[in-house]
C-alpha positions as CSV (number, residue, x, y, z in Angstrom):
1,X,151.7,35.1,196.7
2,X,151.3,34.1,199.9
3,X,153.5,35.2,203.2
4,X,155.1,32.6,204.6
5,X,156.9,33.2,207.7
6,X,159.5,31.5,210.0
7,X,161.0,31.7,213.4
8,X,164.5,30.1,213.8
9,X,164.3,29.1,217.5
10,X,165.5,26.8,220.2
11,X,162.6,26.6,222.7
12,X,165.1,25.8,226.1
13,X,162.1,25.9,227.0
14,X,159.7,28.0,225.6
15,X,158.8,31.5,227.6
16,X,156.6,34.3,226.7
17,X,159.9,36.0,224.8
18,X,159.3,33.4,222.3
19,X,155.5,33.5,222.7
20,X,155.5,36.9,221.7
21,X,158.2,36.5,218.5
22,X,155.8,33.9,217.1
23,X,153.0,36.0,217.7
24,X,154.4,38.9,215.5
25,X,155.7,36.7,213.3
26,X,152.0,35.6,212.7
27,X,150.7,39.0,211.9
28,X,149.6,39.2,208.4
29,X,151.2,35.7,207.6
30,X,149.4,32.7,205.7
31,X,151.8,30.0,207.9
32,X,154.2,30.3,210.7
33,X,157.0,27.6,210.4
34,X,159.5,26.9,213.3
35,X,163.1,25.7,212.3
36,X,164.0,24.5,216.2
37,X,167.5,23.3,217.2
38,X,166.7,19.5,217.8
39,X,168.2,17.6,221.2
40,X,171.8,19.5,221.3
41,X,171.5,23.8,221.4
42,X,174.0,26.5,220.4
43,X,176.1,26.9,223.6
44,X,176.6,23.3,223.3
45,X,174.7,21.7,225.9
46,X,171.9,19.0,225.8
47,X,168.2,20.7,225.7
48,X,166.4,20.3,228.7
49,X,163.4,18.7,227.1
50,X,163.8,16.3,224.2
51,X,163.0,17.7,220.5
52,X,159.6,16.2,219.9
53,X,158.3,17.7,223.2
54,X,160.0,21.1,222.5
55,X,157.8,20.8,218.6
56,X,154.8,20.2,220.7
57,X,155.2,23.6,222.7
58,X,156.3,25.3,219.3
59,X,153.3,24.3,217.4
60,X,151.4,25.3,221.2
61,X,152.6,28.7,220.7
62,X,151.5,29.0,217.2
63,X,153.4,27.4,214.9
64,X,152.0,25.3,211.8
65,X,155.0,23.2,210.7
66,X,158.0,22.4,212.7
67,X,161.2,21.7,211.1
68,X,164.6,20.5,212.9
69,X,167.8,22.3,212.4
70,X,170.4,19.4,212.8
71,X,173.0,18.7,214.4
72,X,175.8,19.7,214.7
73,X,174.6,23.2,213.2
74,X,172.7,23.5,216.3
75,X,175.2,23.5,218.9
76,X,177.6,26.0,216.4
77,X,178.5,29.3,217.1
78,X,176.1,32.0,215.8
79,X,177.7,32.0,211.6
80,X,177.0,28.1,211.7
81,X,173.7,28.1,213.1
82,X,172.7,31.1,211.3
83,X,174.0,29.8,208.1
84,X,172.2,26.7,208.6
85,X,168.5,28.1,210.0
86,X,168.6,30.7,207.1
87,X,169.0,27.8,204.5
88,X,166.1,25.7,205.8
89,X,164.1,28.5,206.7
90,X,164.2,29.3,202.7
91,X,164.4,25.8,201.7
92,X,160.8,25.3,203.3
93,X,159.8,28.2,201.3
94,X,159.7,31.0,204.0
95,X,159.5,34.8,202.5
96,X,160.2,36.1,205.8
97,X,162.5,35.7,208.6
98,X,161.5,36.9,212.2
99,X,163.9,36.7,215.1
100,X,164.0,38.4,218.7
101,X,166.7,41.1,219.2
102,X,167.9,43.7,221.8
103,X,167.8,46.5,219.4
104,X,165.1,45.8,217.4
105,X,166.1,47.6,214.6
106,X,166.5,45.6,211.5
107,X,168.6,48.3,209.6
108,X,170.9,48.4,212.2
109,X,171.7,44.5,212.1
110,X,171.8,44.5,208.1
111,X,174.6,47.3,208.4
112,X,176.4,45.0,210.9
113,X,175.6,41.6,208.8
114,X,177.6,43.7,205.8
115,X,180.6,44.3,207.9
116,X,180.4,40.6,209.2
117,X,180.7,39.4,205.5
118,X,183.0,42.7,204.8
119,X,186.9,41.5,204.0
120,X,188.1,44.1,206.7
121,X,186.3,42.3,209.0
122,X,187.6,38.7,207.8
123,X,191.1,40.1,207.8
124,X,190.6,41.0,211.3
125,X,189.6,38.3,212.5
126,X,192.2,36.2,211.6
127,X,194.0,36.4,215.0
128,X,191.7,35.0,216.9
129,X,187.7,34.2,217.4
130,X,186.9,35.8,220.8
131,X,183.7,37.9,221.4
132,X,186.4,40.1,222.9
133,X,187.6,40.5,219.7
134,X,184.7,40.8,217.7
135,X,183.1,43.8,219.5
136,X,186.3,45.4,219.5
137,X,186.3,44.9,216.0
138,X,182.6,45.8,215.0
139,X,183.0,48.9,217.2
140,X,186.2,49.9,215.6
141,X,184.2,49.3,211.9
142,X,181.1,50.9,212.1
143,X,181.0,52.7,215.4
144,X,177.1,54.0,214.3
145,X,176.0,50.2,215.4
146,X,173.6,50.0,218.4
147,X,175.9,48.8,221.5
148,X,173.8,45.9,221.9
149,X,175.6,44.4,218.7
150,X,178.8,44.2,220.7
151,X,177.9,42.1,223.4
152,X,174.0,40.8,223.0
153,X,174.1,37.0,221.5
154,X,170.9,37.3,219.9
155,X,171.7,40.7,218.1
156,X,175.0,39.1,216.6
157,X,172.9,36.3,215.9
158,X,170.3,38.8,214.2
159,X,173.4,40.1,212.2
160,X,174.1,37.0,211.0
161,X,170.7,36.0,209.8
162,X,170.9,39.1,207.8
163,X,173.9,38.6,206.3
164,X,172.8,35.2,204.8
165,X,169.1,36.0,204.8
166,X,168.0,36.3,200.8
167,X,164.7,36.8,202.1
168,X,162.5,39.4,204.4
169,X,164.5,39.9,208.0
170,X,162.2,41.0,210.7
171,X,163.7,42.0,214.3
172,X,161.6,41.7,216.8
173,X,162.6,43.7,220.2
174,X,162.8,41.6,223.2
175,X,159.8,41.7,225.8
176,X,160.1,41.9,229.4
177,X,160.4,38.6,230.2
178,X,161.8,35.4,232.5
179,X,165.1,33.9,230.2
180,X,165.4,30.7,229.1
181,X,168.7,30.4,230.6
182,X,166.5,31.9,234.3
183,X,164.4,29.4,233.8
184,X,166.5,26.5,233.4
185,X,168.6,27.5,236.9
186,X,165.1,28.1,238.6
187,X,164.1,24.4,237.8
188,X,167.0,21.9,237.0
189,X,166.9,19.7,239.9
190,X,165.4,17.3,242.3
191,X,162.3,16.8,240.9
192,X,162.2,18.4,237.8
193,X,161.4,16.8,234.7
194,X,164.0,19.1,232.9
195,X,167.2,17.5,232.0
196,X,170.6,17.8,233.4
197,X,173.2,19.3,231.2
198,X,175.6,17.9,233.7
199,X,175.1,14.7,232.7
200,X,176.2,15.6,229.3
201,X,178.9,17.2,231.0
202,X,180.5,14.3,232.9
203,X,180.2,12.4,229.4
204,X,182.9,14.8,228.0
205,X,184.6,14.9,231.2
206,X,185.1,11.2,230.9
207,X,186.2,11.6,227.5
208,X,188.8,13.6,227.8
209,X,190.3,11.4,230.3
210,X,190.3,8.3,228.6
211,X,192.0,9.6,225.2
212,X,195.1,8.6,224.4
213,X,195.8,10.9,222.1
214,X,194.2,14.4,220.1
215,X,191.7,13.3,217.6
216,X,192.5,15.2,214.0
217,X,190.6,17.9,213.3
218,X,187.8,18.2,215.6
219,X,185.3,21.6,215.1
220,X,186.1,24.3,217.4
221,X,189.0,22.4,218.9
222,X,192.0,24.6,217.5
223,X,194.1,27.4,218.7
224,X,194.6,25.6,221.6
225,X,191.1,24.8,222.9
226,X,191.4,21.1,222.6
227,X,195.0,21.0,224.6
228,X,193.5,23.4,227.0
229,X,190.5,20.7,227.4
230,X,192.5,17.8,228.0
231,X,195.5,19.2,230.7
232,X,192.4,20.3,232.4
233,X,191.2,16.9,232.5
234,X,193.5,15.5,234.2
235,X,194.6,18.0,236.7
236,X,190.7,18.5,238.1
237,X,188.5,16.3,240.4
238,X,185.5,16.3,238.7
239,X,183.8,17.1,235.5
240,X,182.3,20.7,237.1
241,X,185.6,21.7,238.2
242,X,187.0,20.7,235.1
243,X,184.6,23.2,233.3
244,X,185.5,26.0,235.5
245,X,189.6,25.1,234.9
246,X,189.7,24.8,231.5
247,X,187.4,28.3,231.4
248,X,189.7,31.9,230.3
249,X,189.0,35.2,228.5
250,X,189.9,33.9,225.3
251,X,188.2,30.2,226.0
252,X,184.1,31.2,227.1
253,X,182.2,28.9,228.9
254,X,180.1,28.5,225.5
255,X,183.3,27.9,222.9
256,X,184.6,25.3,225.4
257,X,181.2,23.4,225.6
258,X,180.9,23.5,222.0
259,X,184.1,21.8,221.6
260,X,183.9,19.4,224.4
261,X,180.5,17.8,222.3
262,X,182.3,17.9,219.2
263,X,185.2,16.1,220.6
264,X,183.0,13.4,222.2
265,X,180.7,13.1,218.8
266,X,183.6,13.0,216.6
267,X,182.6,16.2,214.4
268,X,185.5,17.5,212.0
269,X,185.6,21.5,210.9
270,X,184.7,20.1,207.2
271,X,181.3,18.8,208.7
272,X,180.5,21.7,210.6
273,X,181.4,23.8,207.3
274,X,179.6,22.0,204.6
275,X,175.9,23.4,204.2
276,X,173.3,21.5,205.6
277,X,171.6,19.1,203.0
278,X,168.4,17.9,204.9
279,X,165.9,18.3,207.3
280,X,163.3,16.5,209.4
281,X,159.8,17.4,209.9
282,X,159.4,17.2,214.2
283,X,155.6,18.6,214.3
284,X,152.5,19.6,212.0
285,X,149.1,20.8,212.3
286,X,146.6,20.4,209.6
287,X,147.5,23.7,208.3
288,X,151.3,22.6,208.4
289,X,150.4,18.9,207.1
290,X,148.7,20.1,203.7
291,X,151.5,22.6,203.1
292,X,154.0,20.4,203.5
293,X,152.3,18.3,200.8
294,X,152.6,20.6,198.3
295,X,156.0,21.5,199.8
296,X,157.8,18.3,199.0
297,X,156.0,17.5,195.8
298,X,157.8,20.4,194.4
299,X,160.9,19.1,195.8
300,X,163.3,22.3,196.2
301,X,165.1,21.1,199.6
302,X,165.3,17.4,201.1
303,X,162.5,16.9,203.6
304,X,162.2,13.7,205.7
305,X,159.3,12.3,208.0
306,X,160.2,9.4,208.9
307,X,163.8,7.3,209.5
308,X,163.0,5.1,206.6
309,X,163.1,8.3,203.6
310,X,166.6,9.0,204.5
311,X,167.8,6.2,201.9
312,X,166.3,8.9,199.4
313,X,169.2,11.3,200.4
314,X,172.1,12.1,198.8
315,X,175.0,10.6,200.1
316,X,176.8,13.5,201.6
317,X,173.2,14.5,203.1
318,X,173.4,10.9,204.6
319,X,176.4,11.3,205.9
320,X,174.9,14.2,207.8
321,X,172.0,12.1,208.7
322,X,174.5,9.7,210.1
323,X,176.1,12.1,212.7
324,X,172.2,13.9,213.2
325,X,171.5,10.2,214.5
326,X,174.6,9.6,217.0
327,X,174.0,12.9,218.6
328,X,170.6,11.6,219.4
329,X,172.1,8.5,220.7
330,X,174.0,10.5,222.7
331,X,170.8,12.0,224.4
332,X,168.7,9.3,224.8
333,X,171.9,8.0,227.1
334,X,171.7,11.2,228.7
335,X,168.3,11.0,229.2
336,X,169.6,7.3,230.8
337,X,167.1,5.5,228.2
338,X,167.3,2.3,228.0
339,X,167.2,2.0,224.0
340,X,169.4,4.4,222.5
341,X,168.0,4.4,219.3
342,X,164.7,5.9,221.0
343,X,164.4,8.8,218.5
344,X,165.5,7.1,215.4
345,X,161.9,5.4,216.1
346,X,159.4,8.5,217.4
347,X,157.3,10.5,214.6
348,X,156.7,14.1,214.2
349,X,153.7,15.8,217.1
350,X,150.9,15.6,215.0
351,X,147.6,18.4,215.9
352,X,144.9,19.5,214.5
């Protein structure tokens, strides 16, 4: 049988953190395939480079076949985007799983993805969502856990993975190396060819201040979140000090952004539930091309090249295709293109 392995990554941008995940992930693996957030990532901002550029770097840094994890499950907090990236990852066909971590112990993270699907934990988390909360809560369940896994993103994230994981989960310890989120404050500006999440930014901002009244059932809006948007709205100046207003304890800087996008894309808590039914192939190279042949003759999970296949969906996995779409309307106009259906017409990075 052969080892098929798979990185579930966002690339914003790529850095020699990710470099080295992919290249342990190629170690003793027939295939490397990339399940990469598309234009919108997980703390609910815009990426700073469009998806098929970030594919091209992917399949740069040594992956074969690059799949999109859709929106909205890429802009969701870590059980969304987990839940989502695991389910493509093993809809493609991957036997193994390999993600960056803090800890780097893969052990650890199961024991803390059993206490994340545990009903004690459930039960106490019904009060609230903060990551306040949550460590409190881990720490309080199985003390033994590595203290990265109370306040490191990418361990909770590694948690999560191996709570819905069905195959292999490999952690990977982090490397010495410049962020993502180091290199996007280093280079966003005059000049750069990166885009501005504050462009994004004052399109919520906007928004807010124009609706009349609270949409139904937005994702990530309740408990308060979406009031707590909207006074802030209107009692700040500009869509950065409205940010920075509507920011608490309770509300993080993340949780807000996440709900702001959802807000301004229209995306209900059902959608951001349901599993994802589809996903689209954003890069290839030869080695990537011929397995996806064989991949999609077989059929076991809905794989799309090209806008045209989508009427071969089902019709709730159109629906999702629907709102996957908008979001990228959404970019292109943050991007300030001039046709906003730009991605609906570009084709997967193609190399040898």
């Amino acid at each position: 049988m052969k080892r098929i392995s798979a990185v579930i990554c966002e690339l914003n941008p790529l850095h020699d953190g990710h470099r080295y995940v992919f290249s342990k992930a190629k170690e003793g693996s027939d295939l490397l395939i990339a399940v990469m957030s598309g234009n919108f990532v997980q703390r609910g901002e815009s990426a700073v480079y469009g998806k098929y550029k970030r594919a091209e770097s992917a399949l740069s840094a040594g992956a074969d076949l690059v799949l999109e994890l859709p929106f909205p499950y890429s802009s969701s907090s870590a059980e969304f985007f987990a839940a989502a990236g695991v389910r493509i990852a093993e809809g493609a066909g991957a036997t193994a799983l390999y993600f960056g971590s803090e800890c780097g112990d893969t052990d650890a993270l199961k024991r803390a993805g059993r206490v994340l699907e545990s009903e004690e934990y459930k039960n106490a988390m019904t009060v609230g969502r903060s990551a306040a909360l949550r460590a409190e809560v881990l720490k309080k369940l199985a003390p033994e856990l590595p203290l990265s896994l109370l306040d490191s993103p990418n361990d909770i994230l590694g948690a999560e993975y191996c709570r819905r994981a069905r195959i292999e989960t490999c952690a990977v310890r982090r490397i010495r190396a410049e962020s993502a989120s180091s290199i996007r404050k280093r280079c966003i500006g005059e000049g750069s060819d990166m885009l501005d999440p504050a462009r994004l930014l004052s399109l919520e901002y906007d928004h807010f201040r124009t609706l009349r009244r609270a949409p139904s059932d937005i994702a990530e809006c309740g408990g308060g979140v979406f009031e707590r948007l909207y006074n802030s709205a209107f009692t700040s100046s500009s869509a950065e000090e409205w940010q920075e207003m509507a920011k608490t304890k309770q509300y993080t800087n993340s949780r807000l952004r996440r709900a702001a996008l959802f807000a301004l894309t229209s995306v209900s808590s059902e959608e951001l539930r349901s599993p994802v039914l589809f996903t689209s192939v954003l890069g290839a190279n030869t080695k990537g091309r011929e397995y996806l042949r064989s991949l999609r003759k077989d059929g076991v999970f809905p794989i799309i090249t090209n806008h045209s296949e989508k009427k071969y969906l089902s019709d709730e996995a159109k629906k999702q295709a629907e709102l996957s779409d908008f979001a990228d309307s959404v970019y292109a106009l943050c991007e300030k293109r001039s046709d906003p259906a730009f991605y609906l017409k570009s084709h997967p990075v193609i190399t040898r």
